[in-house]
N, C-alpha and C positions, 0 to 999 in steps of 0.2 A: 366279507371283511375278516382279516383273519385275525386272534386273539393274542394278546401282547403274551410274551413266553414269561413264564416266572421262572426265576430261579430257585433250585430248592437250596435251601439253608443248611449245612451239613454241621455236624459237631463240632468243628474248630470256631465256623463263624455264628453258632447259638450259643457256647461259651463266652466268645470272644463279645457278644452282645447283649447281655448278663453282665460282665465285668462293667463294661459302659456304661450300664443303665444304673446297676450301683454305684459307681464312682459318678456320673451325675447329679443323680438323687441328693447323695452325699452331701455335696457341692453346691446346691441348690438350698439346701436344707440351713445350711451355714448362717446368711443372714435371719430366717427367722429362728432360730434357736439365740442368736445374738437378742438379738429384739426381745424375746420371751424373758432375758435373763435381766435384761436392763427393765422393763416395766413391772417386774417382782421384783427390784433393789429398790424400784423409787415407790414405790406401791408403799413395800412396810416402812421405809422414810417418812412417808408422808400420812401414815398411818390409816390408809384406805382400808378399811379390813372387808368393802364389800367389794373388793375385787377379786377375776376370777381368772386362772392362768391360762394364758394363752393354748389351744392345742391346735400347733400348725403342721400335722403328721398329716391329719386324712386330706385338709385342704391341699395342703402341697401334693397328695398322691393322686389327687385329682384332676390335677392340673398336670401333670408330670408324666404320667403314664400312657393318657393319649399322645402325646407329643411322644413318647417314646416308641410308642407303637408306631404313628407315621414314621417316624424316621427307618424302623426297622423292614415297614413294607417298602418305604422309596430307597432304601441301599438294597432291597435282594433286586428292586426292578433295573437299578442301575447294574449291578453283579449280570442280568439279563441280558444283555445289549453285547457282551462278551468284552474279548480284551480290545484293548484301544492305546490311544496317544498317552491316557491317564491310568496310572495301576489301579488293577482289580481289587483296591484295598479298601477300609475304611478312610485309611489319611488322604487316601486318594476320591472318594467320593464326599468328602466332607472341602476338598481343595474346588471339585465342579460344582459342588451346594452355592459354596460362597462365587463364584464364576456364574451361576445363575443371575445374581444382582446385576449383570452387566447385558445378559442377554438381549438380544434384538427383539421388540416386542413384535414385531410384524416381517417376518423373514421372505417374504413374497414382493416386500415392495421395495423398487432396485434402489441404489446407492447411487447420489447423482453423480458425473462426468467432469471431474474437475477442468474447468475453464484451459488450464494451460498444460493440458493433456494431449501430448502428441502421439500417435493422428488420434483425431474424434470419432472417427468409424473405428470400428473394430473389426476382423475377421469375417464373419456371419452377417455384418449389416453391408460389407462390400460386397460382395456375388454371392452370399450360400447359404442366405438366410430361406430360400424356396426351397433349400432340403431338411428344413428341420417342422414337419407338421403340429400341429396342436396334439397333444396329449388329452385321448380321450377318455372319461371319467373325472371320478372324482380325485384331487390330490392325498397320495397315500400318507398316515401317519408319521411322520417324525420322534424320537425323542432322543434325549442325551446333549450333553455338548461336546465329552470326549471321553466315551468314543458318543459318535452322532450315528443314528443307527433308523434306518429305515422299517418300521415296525409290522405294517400290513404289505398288502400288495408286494410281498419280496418275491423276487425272482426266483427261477427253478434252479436248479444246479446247472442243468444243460445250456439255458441261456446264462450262466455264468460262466461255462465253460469255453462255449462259443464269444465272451466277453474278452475272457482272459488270449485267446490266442488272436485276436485280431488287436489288442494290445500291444502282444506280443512280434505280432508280424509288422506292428510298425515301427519298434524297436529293431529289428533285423533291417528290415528294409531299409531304413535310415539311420544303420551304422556307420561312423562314433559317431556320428550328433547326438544320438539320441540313444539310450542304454534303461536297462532293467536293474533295478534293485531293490533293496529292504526300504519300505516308504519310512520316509526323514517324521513323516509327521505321526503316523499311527505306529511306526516301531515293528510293527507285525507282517502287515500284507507288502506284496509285493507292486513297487510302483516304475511309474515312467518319468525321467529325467532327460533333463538336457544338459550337455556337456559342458556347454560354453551358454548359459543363460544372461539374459538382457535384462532381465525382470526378476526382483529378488523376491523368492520363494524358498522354501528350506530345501538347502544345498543344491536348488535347481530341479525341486523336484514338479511336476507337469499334470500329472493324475496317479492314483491308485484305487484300486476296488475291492468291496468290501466283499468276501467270501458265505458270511453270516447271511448277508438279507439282498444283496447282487447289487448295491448302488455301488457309488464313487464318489469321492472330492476331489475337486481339481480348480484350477486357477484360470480365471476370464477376463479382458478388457472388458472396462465396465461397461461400455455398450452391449457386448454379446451376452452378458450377465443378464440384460433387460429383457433380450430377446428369449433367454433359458425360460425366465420365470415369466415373460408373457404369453409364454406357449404352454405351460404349466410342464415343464420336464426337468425340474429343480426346484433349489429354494436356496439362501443362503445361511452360511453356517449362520448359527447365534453371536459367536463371538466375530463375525466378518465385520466390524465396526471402523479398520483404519487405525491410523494413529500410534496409541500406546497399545492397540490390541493388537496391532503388527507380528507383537513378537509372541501373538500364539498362532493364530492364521495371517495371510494377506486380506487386504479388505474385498478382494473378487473371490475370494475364497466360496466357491458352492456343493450343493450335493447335488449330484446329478440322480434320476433316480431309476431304480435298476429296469433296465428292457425288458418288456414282457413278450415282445412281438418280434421277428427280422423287423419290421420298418424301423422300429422304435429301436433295436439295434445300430440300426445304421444311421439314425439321427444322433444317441449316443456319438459313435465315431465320429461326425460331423463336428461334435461339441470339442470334442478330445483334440481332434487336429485345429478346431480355435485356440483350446490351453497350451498347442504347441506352438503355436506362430503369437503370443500373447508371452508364453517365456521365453521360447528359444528365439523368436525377431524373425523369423524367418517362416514362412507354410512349407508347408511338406510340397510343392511344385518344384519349390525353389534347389530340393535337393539334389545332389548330381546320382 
């Protein structure tokens, strides 16, 4: 199993977390200084002389400084995970802090099939679910929500490389339907789009893969979605909830997770050309 990367902390973000921790403190400190000055007004009002003044300094640093600490170790692990959909900042790991309250508690167990979902099959459960075998092991580490970053079991550069051109080759091969460019969703890597999509996904886009750790996200008919996470070669994102969370993924929205093998490569691709006929309405047969 391989070891989550820390990020090291450089001088702009060990200032810049200092400033913080002071101006919290601060802040914090506010109502009992309040409170201390109101029970010394009514104290000699009421002429308690055996009273004794509050000192809410060390309690509150006690309290305050762990909490400050965790926060410090879980923003450099998020700064780890590298750039993503979310900046690499504070305002920007303090926006997925709160985005956590929403996450999926169980991201393995699929999203049911709305009743008046046409067709009810999906891709993979009509002919081609015999090409996608069980993922053997155990399921690699996850963390993040944006960026969502595959943490053990990451893939080698070579099978990323070998990733990115069979991507690639089916953007060519099924030119203009289908086209390359800078993913709608992560800002960074480079994704696959459909030109004329059926299915709203951001600007159309179909899959992208992550260069850091060799997985991808991409979009499924929630059938085929069932069939990813029954075989264990995904999971879905945290925030894939539907609804109001639409407008940060689709609800099929998955990680697929990166190939360690050719097999598991080419089950991979088998996934990828479902996320194409699930946006674009059409399977890659269908192309001229």
């Amino acid at each position: 199993m391989e070891s989550r990367q820390r990020a090291t902390a450089g001088p702009t973000t060990i200032v810049k977390t200092l400033y913080i921790t002071r101006t919290m403190i601060a802040a914090m400190s506010l109502p009992f200084l309040l409170l201390r000055h109101l029970t010394d007004y009514f104290a000699k009002e009421m002429n308690f002389t055996e009273y004794a003044p509050i000192q809410p300094a060390p309690i509150l640093y006690a309290l305050i400084l762990p909490a400050l600490f965790f926060v410090y170790e879980d923003y450099a692990l998020f700064l780890a995970l590298g750039p993503g959909g979310t900046p690499s900042t504070f305002l920007g790991y303090l926006r997925v802090t709160l985005l956590r309250l929403f996450a999926l508690r169980n991201p393995y167990l699929p999203a049911p099939i709305p009743t008046d979902l046409l067709p009810q099959a999906g891709y993979l459960t009509l002919q081609h679910a015999e090409n996608l075998p069980k993922r053997s092991g155990v399921r690699p580490k996850v963390a993040g929500i944006a960026p969502h970053r595959q943490v053990t079991q990451r893939g080698t550069p070579a099978n990323f490389t070998e990733l990115s051109r069979s991507i690639k080759a089916l953007a060519d091969t099924n030119s203009p339907r289908l086209k390359l460019g800078t993913s709608c969703f992560e800002k960074h890597e480079i994704g696959l789009f459909s030109a004329n999509p059926i299915n709203c996904t951001c600007n159309g886009e179909i899959c992208h893969a992550h260069p850091s750790d060799g997985s991808l996200h991409l979009t499924l008919h929630p059938a085929d979605a069932y069939i990813v996470l029954e075989r264990c070669l995904g999971e879905r994102h945290p925030l894939a909830r539907g609804g109001w969370f639409s407008r940060f993924v689709p609800s099929g929205f998955l990680m697929v997770y990166a190939p360690r093998t050719m097999e598991e490569l080419e089950a991979v691709m088998e996934i990828i050309k479902a996320a194409v006929w699930w946006v674009d309405g059409r399977s890659l047969e269908h192309y001229e």
